[in-house]
matplotlib code that plots the C-alpha trace (Angstrom):
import matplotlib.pyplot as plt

x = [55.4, 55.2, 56.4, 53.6, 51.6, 52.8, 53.0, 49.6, 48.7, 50.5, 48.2, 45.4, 46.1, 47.1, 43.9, 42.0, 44.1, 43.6, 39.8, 39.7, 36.7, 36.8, 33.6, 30.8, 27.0, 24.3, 20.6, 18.0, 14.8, 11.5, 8.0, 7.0, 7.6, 10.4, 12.3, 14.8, 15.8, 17.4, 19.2, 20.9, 21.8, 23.3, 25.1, 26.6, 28.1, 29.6, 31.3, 32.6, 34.2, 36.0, 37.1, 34.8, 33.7, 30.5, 27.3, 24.3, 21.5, 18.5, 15.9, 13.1, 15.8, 16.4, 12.7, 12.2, 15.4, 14.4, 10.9, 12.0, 13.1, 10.8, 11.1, 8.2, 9.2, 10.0, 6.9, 5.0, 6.9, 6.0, 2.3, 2.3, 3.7, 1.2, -1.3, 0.1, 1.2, 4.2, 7.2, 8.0, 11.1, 13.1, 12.9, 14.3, 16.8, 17.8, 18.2, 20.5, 22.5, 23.0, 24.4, 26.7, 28.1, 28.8, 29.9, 31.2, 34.9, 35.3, 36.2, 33.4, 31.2, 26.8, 24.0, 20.9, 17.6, 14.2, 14.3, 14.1, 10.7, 9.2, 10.2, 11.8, 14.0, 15.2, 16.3, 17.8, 19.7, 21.5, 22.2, 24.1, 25.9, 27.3, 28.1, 29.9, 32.1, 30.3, 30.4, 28.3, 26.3, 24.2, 20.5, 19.5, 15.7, 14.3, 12.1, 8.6, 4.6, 2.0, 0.0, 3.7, 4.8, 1.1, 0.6, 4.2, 3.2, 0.3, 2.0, 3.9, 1.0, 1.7, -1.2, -0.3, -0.6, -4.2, -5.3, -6.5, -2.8, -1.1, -3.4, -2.7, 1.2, 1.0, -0.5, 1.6, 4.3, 3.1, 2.0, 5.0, 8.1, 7.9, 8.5, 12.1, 12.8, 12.1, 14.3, 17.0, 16.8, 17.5, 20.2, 23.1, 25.2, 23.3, 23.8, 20.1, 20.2, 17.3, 16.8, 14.4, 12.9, 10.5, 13.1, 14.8, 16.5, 20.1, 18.8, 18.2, 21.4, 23.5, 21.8, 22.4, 25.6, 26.8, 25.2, 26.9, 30.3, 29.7, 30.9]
y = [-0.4, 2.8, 1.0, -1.7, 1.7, 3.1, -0.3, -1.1, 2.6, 1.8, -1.3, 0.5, 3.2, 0.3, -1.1, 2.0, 2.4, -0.9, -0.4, 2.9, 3.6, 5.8, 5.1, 7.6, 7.1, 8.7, 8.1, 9.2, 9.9, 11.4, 10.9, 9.1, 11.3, 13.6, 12.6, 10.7, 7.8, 10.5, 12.2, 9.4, 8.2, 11.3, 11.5, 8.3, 10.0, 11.9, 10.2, 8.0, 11.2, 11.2, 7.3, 6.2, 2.8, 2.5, -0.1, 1.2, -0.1, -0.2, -1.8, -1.9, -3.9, -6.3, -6.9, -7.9, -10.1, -11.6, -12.7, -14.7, -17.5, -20.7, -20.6, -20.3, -16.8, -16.2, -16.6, -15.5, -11.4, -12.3, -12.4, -8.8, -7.0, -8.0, -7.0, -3.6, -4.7, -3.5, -5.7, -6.1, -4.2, -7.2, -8.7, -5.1, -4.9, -8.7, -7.8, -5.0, -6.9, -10.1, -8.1, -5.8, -8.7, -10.1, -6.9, -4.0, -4.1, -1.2, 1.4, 1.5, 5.1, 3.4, 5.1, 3.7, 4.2, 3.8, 3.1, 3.1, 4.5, 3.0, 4.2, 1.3, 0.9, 4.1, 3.4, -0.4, 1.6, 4.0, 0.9, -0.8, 2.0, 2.8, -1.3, -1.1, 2.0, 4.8, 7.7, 10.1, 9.8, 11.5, 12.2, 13.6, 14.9, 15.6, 17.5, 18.0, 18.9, 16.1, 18.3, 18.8, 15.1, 13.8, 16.5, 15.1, 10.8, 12.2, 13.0, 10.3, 8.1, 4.9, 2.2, 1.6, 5.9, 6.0, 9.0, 6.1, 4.9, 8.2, 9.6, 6.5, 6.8, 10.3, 9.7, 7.0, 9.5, 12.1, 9.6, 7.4, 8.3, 11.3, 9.7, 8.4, 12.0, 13.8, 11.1, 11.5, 15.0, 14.3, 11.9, 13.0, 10.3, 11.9, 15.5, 16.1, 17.8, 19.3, 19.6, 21.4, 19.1, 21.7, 22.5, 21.6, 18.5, 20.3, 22.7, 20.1, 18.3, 21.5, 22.1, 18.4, 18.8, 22.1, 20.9, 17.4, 19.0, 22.6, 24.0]
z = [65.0, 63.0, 60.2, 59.8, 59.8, 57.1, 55.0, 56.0, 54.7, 51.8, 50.9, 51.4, 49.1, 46.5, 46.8, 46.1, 43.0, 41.8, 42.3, 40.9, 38.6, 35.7, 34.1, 33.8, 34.0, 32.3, 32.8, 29.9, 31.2, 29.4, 28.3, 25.5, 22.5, 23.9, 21.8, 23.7, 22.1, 19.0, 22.3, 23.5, 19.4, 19.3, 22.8, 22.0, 18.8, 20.5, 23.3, 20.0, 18.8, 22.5, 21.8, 25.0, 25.8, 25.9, 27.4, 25.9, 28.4, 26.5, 28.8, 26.1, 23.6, 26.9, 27.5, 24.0, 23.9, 27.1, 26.4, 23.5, 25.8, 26.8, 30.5, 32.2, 33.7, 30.2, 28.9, 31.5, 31.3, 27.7, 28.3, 30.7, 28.4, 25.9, 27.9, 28.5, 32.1, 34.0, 34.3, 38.3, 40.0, 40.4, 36.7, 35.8, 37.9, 37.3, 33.7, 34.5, 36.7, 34.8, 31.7, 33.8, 35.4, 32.3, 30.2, 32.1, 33.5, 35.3, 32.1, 29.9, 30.5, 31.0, 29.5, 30.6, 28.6, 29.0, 33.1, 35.1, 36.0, 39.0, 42.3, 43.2, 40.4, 40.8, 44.6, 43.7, 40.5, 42.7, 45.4, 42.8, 41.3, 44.5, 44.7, 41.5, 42.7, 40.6, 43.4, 41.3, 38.0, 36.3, 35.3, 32.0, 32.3, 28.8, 30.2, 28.0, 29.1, 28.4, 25.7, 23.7, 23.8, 23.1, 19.8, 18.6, 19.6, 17.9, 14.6, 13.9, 13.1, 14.9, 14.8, 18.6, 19.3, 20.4, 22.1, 25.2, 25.1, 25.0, 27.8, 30.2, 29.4, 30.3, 33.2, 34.5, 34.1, 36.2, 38.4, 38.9, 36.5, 39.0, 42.1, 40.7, 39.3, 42.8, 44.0, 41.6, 42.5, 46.5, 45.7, 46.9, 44.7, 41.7, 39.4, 38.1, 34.5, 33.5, 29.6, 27.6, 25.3, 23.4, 20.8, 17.8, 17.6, 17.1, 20.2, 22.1, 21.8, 22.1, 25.7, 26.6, 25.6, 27.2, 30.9, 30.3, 30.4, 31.6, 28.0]

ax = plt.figure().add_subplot(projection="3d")
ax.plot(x, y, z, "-o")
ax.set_aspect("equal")
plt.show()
């Protein structure tokens, strides 16, 4: 009897081997205009330098990829964004999930950009990290006031920068992008970094860098 215990504690701790993962997880999150998307360009660099594999999860890049289909979904997400309207939780999430399942194996370190920002996402996100076997992650906040990341949307000229548009983004921020912070924050599957993103772009990258890994 005592030893189909032990072989039957054997084949456990063979399974947990075989279904070890090693992958890390990083999630960028920021206003518009904090200057994010040159962050996570240059974190990426970096984990090069280290010979990481890595899934760049760019929802944005997904959106626009997505709504070139002719389905009728397709075409109708087409349409909402258009109009400035949100996308809904489970389109986002489906995205996600329908390119993990088809690209990540278990080894390759996820940076997710640009979401998620509702609530909801934020909740479904750490569901299916947990499914995937990721027992912690992490959160990169770079963290900016509305009055520094509107002055610098502000400066960069773009036809689609009105004052209107800024002010609503901001707002939705503070608003909503906030609820999946605070929850980020209480998450106990989650290590919150909080960045300063009122600085150079080489300060920046140094602070990211030195939480990241605790230089």
């Amino acid at each position: 009897m005592l030893n189909i215990f032990k072989k039957a504690d054997q084949q456990v701790k063979v399974e947990t081997e075989e279904n070890k993962i090693d992958s890390e997880v990083y999630i960028f999150i920021g206003r518009s205009g904090c200057g994010k998307g040159t962050q996570v360009n240059l974190f990426k660099g970096e984990l090069a330098k280290k010979g990481s594999k890595i899934l760049h999860i760019e929802t944005g890049a997904f959106f626009r990829e997505f709504i070139k289909g002719d389905l009728y979904t397709q075409k109708i997400s087409k349409k909402t964004i258009e109009t400035g309207g949100l996308m809904p939780e489970a389109i986002v999430v489906g995205l996600w999930a329908n390119y993990l399942i088809n690209n990540f194996t278990g080894t390759e370190n996820l940076i997710f950009d640009g979401a998620p920002r509702k609530f909801q996402e934020a909740v479904l996100l750490d569901g299916m990290l947990a499914f995937l076997g990721i027992k912690k992650y992490k959160v990169v906040h770079i963290n900016t006031s509305s009055k520094w990341a509107t002055e610098r949307l502000l400066a960069r000229g773009r036809g689609d920068d009105t004052k209107e548009g800024i002010a609503k983004r901001m707002q939705w921020y503070d608003t909503e992008v906030m609820k999946s912070i605070n929850f980020f924050k209480k998450s106990k599957n989650c290590e919150f970094i909080d960045v300063n993103g009122e600085q150079t772009i080489e300060q920046v990258h140094t602070e990211l860098m030195t939480k990241i890994f605790k230089k």
